[in-house]
C-alpha positions as CSV (number, residue, x, y, z in Angstrom):
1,X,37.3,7.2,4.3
2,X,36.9,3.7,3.1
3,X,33.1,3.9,3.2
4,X,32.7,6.8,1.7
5,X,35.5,6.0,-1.0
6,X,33.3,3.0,-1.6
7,X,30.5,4.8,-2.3
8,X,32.2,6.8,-4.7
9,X,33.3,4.2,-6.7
10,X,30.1,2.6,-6.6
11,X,28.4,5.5,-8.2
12,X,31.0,6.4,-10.7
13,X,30.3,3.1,-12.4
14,X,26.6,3.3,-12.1
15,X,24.9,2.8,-15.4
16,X,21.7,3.2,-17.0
17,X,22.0,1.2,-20.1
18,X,19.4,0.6,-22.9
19,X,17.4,3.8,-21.3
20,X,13.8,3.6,-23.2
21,X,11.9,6.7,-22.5
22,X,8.3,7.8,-23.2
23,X,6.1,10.4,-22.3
24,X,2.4,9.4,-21.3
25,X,-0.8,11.4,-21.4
26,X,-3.3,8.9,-19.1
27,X,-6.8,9.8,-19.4
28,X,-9.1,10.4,-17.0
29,X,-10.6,7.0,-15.5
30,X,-7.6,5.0,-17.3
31,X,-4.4,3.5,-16.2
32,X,-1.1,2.2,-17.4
33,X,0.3,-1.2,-16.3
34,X,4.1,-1.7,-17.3
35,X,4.7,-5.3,-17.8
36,X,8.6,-4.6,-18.2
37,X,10.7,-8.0,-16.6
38,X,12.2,-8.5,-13.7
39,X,15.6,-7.2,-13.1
40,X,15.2,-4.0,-15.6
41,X,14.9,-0.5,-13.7
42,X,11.6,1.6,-14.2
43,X,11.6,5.6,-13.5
44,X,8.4,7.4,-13.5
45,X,8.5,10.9,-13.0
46,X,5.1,12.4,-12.6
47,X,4.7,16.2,-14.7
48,X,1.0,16.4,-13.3
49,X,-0.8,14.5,-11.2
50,X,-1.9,12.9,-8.8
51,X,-1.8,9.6,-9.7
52,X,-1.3,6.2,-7.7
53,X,1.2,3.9,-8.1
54,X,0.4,-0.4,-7.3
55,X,3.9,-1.5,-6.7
56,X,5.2,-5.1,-7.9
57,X,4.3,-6.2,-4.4
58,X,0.8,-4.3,-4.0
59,X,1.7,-1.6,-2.1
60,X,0.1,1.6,-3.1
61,X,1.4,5.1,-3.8
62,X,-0.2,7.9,-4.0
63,X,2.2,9.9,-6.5
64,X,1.7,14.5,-7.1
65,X,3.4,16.4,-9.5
66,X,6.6,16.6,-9.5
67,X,7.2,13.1,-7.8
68,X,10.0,10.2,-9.1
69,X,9.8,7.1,-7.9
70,X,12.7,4.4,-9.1
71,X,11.9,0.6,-9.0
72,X,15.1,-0.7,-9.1
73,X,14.6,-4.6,-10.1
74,X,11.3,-3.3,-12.2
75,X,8.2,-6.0,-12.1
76,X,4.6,-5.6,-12.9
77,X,3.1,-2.7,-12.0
78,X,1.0,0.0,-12.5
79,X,0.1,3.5,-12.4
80,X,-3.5,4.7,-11.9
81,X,-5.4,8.0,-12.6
82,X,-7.5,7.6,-9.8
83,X,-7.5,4.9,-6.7
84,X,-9.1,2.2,-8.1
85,X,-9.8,2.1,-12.0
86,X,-8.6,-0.5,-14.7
87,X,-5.8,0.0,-16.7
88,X,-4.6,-1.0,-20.5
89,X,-1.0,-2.3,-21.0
90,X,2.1,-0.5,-22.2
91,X,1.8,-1.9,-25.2
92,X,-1.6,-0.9,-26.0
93,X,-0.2,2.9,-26.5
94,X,1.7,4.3,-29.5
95,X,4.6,4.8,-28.4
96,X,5.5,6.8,-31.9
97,X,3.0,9.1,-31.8
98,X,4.6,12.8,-31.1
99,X,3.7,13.9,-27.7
100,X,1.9,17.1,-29.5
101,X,-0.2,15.0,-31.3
102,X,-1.7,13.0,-28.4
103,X,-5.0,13.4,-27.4
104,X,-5.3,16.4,-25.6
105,X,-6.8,16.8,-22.5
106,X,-6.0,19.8,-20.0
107,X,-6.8,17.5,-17.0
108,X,-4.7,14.5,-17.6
109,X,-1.9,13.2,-15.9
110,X,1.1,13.3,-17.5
111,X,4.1,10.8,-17.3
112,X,7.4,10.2,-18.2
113,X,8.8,7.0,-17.9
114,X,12.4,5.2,-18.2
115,X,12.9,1.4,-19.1
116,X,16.4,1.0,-17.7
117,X,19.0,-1.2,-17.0
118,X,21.4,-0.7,-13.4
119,X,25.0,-1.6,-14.1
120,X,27.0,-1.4,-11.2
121,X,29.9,-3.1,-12.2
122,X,30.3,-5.6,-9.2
123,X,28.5,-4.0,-6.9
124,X,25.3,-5.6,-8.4
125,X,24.3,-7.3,-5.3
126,X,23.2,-3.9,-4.1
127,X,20.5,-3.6,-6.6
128,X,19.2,-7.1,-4.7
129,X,19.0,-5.2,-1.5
130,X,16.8,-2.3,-2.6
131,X,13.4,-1.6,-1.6
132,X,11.2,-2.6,-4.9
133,X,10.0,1.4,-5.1
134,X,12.2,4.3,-4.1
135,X,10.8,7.6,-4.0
136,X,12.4,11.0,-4.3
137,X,10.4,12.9,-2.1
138,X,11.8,10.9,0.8
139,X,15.2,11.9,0.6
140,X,14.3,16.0,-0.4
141,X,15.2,17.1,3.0
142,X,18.6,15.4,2.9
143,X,19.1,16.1,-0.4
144,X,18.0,19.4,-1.7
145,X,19.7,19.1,-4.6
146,X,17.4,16.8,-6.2
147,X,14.6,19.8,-6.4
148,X,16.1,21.8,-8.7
149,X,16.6,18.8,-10.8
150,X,12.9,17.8,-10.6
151,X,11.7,21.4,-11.4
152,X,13.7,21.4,-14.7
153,X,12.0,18.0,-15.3
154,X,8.0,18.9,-14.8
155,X,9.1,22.4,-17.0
156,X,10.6,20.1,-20.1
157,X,7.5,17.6,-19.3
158,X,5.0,20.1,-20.1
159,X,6.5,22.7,-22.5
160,X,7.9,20.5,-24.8
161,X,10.6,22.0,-26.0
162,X,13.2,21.4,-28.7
163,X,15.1,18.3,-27.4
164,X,13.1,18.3,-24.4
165,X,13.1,13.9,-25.4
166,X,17.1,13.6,-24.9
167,X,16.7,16.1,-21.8
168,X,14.4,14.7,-20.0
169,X,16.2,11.4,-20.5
170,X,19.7,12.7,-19.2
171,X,17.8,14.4,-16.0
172,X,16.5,11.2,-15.1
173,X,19.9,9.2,-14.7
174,X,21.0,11.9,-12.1
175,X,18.0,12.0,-10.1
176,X,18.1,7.6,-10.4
177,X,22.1,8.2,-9.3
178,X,20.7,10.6,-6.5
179,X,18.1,8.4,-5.0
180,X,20.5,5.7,-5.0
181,X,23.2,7.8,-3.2
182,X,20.3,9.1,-1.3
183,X,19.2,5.3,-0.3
184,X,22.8,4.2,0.6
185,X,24.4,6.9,2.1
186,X,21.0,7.3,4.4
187,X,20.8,3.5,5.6
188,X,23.3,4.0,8.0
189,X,24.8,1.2,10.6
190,X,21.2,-0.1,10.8
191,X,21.5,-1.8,7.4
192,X,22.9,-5.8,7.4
193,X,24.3,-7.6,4.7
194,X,26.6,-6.1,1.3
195,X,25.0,-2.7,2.4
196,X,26.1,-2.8,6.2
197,X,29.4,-4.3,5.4
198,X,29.7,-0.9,3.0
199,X,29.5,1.1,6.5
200,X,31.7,-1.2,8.6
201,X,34.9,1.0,8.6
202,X,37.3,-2.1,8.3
203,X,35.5,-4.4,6.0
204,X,34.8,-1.4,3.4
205,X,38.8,-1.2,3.5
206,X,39.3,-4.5,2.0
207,X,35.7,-4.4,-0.3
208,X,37.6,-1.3,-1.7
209,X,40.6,-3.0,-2.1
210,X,39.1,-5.5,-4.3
211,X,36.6,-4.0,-6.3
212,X,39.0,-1.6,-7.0
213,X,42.0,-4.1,-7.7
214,X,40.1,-7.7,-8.6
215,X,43.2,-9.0,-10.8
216,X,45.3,-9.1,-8.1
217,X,45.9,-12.5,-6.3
218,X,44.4,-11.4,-2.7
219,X,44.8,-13.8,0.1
220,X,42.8,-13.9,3.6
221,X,45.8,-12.4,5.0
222,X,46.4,-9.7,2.8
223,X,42.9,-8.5,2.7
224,X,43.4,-8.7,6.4
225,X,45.8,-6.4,6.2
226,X,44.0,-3.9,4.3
227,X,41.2,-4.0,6.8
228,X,43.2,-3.9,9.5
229,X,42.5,-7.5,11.5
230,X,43.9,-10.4,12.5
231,X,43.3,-13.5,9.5
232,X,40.8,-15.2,11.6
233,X,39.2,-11.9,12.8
234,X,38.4,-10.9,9.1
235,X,37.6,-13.8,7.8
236,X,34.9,-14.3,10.5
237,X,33.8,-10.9,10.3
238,X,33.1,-11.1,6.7
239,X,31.5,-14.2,6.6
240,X,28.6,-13.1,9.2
241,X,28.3,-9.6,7.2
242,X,28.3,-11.1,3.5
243,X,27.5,-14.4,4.1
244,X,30.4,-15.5,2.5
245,X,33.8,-16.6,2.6
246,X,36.5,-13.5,1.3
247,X,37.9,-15.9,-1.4
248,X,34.3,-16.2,-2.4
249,X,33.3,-13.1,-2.6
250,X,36.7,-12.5,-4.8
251,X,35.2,-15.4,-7.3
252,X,32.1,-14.0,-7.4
253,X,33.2,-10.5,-7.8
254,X,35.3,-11.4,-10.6
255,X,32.9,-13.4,-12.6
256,X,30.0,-10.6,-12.3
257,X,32.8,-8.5,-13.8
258,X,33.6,-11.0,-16.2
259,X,29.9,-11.3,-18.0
260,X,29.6,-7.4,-17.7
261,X,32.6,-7.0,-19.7
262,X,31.8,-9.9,-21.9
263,X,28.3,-9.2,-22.6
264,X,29.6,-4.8,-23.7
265,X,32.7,-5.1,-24.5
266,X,34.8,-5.9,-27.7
267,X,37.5,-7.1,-25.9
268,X,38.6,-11.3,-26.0
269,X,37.6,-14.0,-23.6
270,X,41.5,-13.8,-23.4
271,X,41.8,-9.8,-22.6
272,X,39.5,-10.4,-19.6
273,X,40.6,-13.2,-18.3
274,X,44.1,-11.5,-18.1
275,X,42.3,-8.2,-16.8
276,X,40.6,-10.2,-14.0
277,X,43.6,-11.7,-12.7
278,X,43.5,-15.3,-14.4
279,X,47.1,-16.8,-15.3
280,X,45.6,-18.6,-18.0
281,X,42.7,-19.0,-20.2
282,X,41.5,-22.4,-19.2
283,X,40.9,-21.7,-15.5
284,X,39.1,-18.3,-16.1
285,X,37.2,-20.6,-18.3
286,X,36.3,-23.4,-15.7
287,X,35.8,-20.3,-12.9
288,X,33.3,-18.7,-14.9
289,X,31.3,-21.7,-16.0
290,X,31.0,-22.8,-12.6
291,X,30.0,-19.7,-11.4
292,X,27.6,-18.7,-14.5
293,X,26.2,-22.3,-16.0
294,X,28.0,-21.4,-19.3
295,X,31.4,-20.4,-21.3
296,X,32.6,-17.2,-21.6
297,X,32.6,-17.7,-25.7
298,X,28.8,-18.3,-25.0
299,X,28.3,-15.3,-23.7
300,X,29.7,-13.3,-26.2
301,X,27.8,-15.0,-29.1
302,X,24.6,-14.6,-27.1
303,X,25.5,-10.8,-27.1
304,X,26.6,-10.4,-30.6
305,X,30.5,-10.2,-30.1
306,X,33.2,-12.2,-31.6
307,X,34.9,-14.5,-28.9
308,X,38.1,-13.0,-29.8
309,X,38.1,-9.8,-31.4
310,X,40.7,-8.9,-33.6
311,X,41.1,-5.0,-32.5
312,X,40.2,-4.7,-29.1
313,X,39.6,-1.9,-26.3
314,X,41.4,-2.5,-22.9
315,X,38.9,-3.6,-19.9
């Protein structure tokens, strides 16, 4: 159950924060290219089509309606109303004009796009091992459950409804949360790395037992135990699948943990270094700047928060 309980957990803190969503009339002979930085999600869900898709590392998609594809670290890209035709950027487009008062054309292809940011807690790595597109229609047959989804998605697309904005917007976090089920749940044994070691029924015991617990002051041989192995069995077992050491993995775990709550949350640099495990504030201190480049209290100016708070919500 480990896996599976892993999987869970890794979905149940999914996030799709500072969601930015638009929806895009492209005329005919034109294109869009979205310029958006590395390491923010794109979701484009196509309401009419066909359109083609250049992917941040050239690869071309041919995309119909009622297509999604998710690029999970984002990148330059573009999306084309024909096979090879220029396009304008982004920011050429007014983004505040009312989608009924866009130029109309009954032939156009008609987009709806996310900006987003993944938050998975720390599971991040995961994002890392994604392919750079992820499209929906490969996981329909395993997933039917995403059809009805993308039905009600193409039908708010192009009848515009009341609220059809905030709908559309909410539809497209589950299908993004489906496709990345979808992606993880499908790879299998085959997969290497964070993402095979998330189907290896003894090492997702003791990833499970730490994402789930970081504060606690885990040894070799106690997360041993929770997979388990012998010490020297785990430890060498982990280190081929991950590519590091447990007690690294802890560190690291912690710390990406550490800037997530730091960067959203009102709590203190002292509240999370006491939620993370850390008997004192100086050695979460010298942790994370080791890890990160820069203090915790940096972090929280650079994100608008006090460094300690004076009424604070528990991490």
């Amino acid at each position: 159950m480990a896996a599976s309980d892993l999987i869970s957990e890794l979905l149940s803190g999914m996030r799709l924060c500072g969601v930015q969503f638009r929806r895009l009339r492209m005329r005919a002979g034109g294109g869009i290219a979205f310029t958006n930085e590395l390491g923010r999600g794109q979701f484009h869900f196509v309401a009419r089509g066909p359109v083609w898709l250049h992917g941040p590392g050239g690869d071309v998609h041919c995309l119909e309606s009622g297509d999604a594809v998710l690029l999970p670290r984002g990148g330059q890209h573009a999306i084309l109303a024909a096979p090879k035709v220029g396009s304008d950027a982004i920011q050429a487009f007014d983004l505040n004009l009312p989608a009924d008062e866009q130029p109309a054309d009954p032939q156009a292809a008609i987009l709806f796009s996310c900006c987003m940011q993944l938050q998975l807690g720390g599971m991040q790595p995961l994002v890392a091992a994604m392919p750079a597109v992820m499209r929906v229609d490969t996981l329909l047959d395993c997933s039917p459950e995403i059809r009805p989804l993308l039905e009600a998605m193409e039908r708010e697309s192009l009848l515009l409804l009341v609220g059809h904005g905030g709908i559309l917007a909410r539809l497209a976090e589950v299908v993004a949360a489906l496709i990345v089920r979808g992606w993880v749940t499908g790879s299998g044994g085959e997969a290497g790395g964070w993402l095979g070691a998330l189907h290896d029924p003894r090492l997702s015991k003791a990833l499970l037992a730490m994402h789930r617990h970081p504060e606690r002051p885990w040894t070799v041989a106690s997360l041993a135990s929770e997979a388990g192995q012998s010490r020297s069995v785990f430890a060498q077992r982990f280190l081929h699948a991950l590519g590091l050491a447990p007690l690294r993995y802890l560190t690291d775990l912690r710390m990406r943990l550490a800037m997530q709550h730091l960067s959203d949350e009102p709590a203190s640099v002292e509240r999370v270094a006491e939620a993370l495990g850390y008997g004192s504030l100086a050695a979460f201190s010298r942790a994370f700047k080791r890890s990160v480049g820069v203090s915790p209290g940096a972090v929280k100016r650079r994100a608008g928060l006090p460094a300690r708070a004076g009424q604070e919500r528990q991490v």
